[in-house]
C-alpha positions in Angstrom: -21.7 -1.3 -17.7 -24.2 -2.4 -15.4 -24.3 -1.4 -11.9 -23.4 -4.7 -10.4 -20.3 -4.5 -12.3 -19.4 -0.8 -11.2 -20.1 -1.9 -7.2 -17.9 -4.9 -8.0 -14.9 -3.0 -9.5 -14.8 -0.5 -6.8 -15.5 -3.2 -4.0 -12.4 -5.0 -5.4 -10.7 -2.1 -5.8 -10.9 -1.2 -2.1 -10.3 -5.0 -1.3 -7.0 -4.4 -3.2 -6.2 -1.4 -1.7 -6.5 -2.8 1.7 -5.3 -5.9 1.1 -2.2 -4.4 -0.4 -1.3 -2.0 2.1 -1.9 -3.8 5.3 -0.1 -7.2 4.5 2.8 -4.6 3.3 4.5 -4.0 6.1 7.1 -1.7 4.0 4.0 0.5 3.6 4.0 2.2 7.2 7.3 0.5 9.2 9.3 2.8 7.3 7.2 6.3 9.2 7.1 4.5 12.6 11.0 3.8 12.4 11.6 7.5 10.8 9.2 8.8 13.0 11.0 7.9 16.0 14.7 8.7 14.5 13.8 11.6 13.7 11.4 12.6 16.3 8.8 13.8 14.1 5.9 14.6 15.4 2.5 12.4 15.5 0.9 14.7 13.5 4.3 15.2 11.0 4.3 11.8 11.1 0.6 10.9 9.8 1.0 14.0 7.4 4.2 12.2 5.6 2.5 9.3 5.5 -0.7 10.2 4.0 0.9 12.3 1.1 3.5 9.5 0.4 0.3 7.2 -0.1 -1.2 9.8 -2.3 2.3 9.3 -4.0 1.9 5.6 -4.3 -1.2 5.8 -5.7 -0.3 8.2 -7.9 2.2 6.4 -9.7 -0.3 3.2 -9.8 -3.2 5.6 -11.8 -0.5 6.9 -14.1 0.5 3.6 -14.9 -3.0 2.5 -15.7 -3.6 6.1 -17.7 -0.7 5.4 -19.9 -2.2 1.6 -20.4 -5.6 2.9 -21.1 -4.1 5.6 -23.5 -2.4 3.1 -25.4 -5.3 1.1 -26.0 -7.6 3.8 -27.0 -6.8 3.7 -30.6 -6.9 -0.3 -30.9 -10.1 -0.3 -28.9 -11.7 2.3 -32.1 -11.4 -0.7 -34.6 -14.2 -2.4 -35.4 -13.6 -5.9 -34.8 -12.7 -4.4 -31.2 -15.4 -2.4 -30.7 -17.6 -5.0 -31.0 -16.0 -7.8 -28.6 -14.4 -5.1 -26.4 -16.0 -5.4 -23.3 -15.2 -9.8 -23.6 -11.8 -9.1 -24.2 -11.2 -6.7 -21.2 -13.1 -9.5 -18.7 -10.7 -12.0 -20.0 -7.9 -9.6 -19.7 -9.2 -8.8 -16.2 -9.4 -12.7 -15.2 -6.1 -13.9 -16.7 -4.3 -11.4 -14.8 -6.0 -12.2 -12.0 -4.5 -15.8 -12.4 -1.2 -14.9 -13.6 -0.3 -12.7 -10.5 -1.8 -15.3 -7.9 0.0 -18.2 -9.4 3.1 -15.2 -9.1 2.3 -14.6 -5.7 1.9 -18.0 -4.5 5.0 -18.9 -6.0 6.8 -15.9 -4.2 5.8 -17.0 -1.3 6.5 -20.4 -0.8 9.4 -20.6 -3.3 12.6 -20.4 -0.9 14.6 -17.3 -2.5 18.4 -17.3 -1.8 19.7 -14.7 0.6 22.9 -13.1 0.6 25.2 -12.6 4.0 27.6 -10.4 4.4 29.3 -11.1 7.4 31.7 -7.5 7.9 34.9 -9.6 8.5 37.2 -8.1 11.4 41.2 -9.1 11.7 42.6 -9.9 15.0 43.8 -6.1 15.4 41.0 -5.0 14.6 39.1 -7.1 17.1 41.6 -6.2 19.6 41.3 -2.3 18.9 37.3 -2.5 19.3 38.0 -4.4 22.7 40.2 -1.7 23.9 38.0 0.8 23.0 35.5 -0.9 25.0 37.6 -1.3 27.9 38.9 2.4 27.7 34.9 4.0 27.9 34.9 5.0 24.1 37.7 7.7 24.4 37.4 7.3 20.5 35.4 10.9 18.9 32.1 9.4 18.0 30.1 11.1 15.7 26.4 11.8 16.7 24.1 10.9 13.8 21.9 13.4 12.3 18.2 12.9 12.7 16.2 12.4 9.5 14.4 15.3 8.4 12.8 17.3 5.5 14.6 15.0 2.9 13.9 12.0 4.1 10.6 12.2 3.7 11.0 13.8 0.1 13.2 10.0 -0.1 10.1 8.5 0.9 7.5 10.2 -1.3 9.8 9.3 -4.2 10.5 5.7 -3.6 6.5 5.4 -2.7 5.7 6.9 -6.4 7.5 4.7 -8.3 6.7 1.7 -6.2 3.0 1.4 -8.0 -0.1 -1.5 -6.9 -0.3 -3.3 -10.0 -3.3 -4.8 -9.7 -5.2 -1.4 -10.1 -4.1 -1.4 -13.4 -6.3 -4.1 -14.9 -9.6 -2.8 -12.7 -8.8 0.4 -14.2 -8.5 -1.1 -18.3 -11.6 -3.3 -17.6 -14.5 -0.1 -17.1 -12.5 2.2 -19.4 -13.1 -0.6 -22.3 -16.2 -0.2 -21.7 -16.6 3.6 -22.4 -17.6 4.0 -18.2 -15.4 7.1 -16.4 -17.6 7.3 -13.3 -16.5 2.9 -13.0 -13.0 4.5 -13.6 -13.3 7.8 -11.3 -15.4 5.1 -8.3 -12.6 2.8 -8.8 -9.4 5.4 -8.5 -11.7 6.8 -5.6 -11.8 3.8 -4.0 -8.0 2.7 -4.0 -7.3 6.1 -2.8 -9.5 5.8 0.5 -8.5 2.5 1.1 -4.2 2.8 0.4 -4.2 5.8 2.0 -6.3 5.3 5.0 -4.9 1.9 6.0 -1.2 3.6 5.6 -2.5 6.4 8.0 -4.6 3.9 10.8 -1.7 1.2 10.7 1.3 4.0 11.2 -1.1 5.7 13.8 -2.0 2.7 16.0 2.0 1.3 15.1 3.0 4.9 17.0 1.2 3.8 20.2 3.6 0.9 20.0 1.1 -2.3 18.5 3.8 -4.8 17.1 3.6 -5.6 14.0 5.4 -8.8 13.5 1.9 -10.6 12.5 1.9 -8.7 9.3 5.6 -9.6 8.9 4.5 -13.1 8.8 1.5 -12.5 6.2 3.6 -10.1 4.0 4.4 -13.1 2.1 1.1 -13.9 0.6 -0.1 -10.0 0.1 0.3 -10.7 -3.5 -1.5 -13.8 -4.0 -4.3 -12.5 -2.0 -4.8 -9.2 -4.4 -4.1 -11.5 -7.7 -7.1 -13.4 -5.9 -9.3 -10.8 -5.3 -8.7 -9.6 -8.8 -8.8 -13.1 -10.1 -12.8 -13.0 -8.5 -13.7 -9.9 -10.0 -12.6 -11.4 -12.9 -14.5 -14.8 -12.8 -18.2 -12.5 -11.9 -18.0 -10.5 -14.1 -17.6 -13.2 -16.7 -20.6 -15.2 -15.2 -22.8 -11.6 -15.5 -22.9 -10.7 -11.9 
C-alpha cells in the first residue's frame, strides 16, 4: 500500500469514528441521564463512558477480525492473489454505496411507530384523583439509584452494538498484506469513538442541550456510508 492510501484509511477511519459517535446521540445521553439518576460522579461518569467506548469499539474490531479471518484462506488462491487488492477497493466502494443508499433511506423513509396509551377505567381515574387530593397517603416506593450494574448494562449493550463501517476499512489494508494500515486504522477509530463519547458526555454534564444532534441523528448513517463511499472512490482513482 502506498502511503496516500494508509493516511486516507485512517483519515476516514477517524471521520467515521466521529461522525458516528457525535450524530448518535444514544452514544453519551445514556451517561448524562445515568449520571444524574444515579449521582455518579463527573469523574465516575467520564470513566463509564470511556471504557464502554472501548467496549463499542471492541465489538466493531472483532467483527472485522472474524471477517478478515475468514477471508484469509480465499485471499491465498491464486486467481485472488493476484486481483486482490481490486477486489477489496470495489468491496470498499460498494459498501460505501450500499450503506448510504441504507442511510438515506432510514432517514427520510417515515417508519411506523407504535403507542401505547396505558388505558385507565373510571375507578381507576377516580382513585388516582383521590390520591391526589389526599397528599399521596399511598406508601410510595423510593426508586433505587443506578449503580455498579448499570454501568456493566451499559458496557454490554455498547459491545454488541458494533460501527459497521469499520469493518470494510479494516478488510480493505488487510487484503493488501498492510497491519500498520490495519493497526493506524483501529488506532484511529479508537481516539476518535472514544474521545468524542468522553468530550460530548463531559460538555453534556455542564448542561449544553443536545437536541441539535437529535435532529441530525437521522442522517449519521448516510454520512459514514458517505465518507466510506469516498474512501472508496480515491482509492480507486490511485490517490
Amino acid at each position: 500500500m502506498s502511503n496516500s492510501e494508509i493516511w486516507l484509511l485512517t483519515l476516514t477511519s477517524f471521520s467515521v469514528g466521529l461522525i458516528h459517535t457525535l450524530l448518535g446521540p444514544d452514544h453519551y445521553v445514556p451517561f448524562v441521564a445515568m449520571a444524574q439518576a444515579g449521582n455518579w460522579s463527573r469523574r465516575k461518569t467520564l470513566c463509564v463512558t470511556a471504557w464502554c467506548g472501548l467496549g463499542h469499539v471492541a465489538g466493531s474490531i472483532i467483527i472485522g477480525g472474524v471477517g478478515i479471518a475468514c477471508g484469509a484462506a480465499a485471499i491465498q488462491l491464486e486467481g485472488v492473489e493476484a486481483s486482490r487488492g481490486d477486489l477489496a477497493a470495489w468491496l470498499l466502494l460498494a459498501f460505501g454505496m450500499a450503506y448510504l443508499t441504507w442511510g438515506l433511506a432510514r432517514a427520510y423513509v417515515p417508519r411506523h411507530q407504535h403507542n401505547h396509551p396505558h388505558p385507565h377505567s373510571r375507578r381507576t381515574e377516580k382513585d388516582h384523583a383521590a390520591t391526589a387530593e389526599g397528599g399521596g397517603q399511598q406508601t410510595q416506593r423510593t426508586p433505587q439509584k443506578p449503580g455498579t450494574m448499570t454501568a456493566w448494562v451499559l458496557f454490554v449493550i455498547f459491545v454488541l452494538g458494533p460501527c459497521e463501517p469499520l469493518i470494510p476499512l479494516l478488510m480493505y489494508p488487510a487484503a493488501q498484506a498492510s497491519p500498520w494500515a490495519v493497526a493506524l486504522v483501529v488506532l484511529a477509530f479508537v481516539l476518535a469513538t472514544v474521545a468524542t463519547m468522553v468530550v460530548a458526555v463531559a460538555v453534556l454534564h455542564l448542561g449544553l442541550n443536545a437536541a441539535i444532534f437529535y435532529r441530525l441523528r437521522r442522517f449519521s448513517h448516510a454520512m459514514a456510508g458517505f465518507a466510506v463511499l469516498t474512501c472508496g472512490v480515491l482509492v480507486k482513482v490511485g490517490f
